[in-house]
C-alpha positions as CSV (number, residue, x, y, z in Angstrom):
1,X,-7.8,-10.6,8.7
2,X,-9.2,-7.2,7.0
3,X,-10.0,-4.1,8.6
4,X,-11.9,-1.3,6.4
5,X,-11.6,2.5,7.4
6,X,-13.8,4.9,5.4
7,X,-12.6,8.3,4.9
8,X,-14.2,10.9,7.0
9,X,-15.7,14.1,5.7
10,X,-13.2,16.8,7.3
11,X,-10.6,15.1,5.5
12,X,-8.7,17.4,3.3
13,X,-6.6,14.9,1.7
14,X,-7.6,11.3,1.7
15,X,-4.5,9.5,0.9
16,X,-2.7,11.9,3.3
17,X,-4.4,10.6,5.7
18,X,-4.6,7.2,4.8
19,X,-0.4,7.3,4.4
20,X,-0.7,8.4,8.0
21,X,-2.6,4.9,9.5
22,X,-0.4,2.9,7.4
23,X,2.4,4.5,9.0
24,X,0.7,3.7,12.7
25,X,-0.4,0.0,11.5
26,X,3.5,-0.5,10.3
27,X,5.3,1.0,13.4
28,X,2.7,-0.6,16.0
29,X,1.1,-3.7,14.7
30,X,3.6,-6.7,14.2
31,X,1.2,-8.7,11.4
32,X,0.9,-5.9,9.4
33,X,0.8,-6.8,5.8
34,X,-0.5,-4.4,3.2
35,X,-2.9,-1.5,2.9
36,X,-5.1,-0.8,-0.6
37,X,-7.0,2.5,-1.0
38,X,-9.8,2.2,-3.2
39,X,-12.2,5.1,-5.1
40,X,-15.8,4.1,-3.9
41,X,-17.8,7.2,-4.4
42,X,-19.7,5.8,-7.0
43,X,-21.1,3.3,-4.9
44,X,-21.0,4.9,-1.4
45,X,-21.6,7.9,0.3
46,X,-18.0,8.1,1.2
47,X,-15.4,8.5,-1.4
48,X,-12.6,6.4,-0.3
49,X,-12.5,2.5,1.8
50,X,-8.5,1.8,2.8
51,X,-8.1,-2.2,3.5
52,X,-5.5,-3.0,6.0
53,X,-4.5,-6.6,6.5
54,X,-3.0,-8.1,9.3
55,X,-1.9,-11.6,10.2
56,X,-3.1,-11.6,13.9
57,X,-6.4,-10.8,15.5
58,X,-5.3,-9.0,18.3
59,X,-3.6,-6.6,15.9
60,X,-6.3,-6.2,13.9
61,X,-8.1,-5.8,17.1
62,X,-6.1,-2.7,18.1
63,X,-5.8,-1.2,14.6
64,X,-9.5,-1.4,14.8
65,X,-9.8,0.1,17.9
66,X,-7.5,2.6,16.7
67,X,-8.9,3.7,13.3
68,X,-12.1,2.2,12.1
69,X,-15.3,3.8,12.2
């Protein structure tokens, strides 16, 4: 299952940030499995979209709840 979290506009550093809710999805969700940061300003208004997988629903349910927008 993929989450999406869009970097947000008082961010100073995106992939600081980013590192920092992969850091939370590895020490509290279980089904973890990867996170990929990808450039989309050329197509959105927002400049970077990280994709966090997990393995179980109610993870991605709490990461969601946690992080996404």
């Amino acid at each position: 299952m993929k989450v999406y979290v869009w970097d947000k506009v008082d961010w100073v550093d995106p992939s600081d940030n980013f590192h920092e809710i992969q850091c939370w999805a590895q020490d509290n969700c279980k089904s973890f499995v990867y996170m990929n940061v990808v450039d989309v300003s050329d197509a959105s208004s927002s400049d970077y979209v990280g994709e966090f997988e997990f393995t179980d629903e109610r993870d991605a349910t709490m990461f969601t709840l946690r992080w996404a927008n």
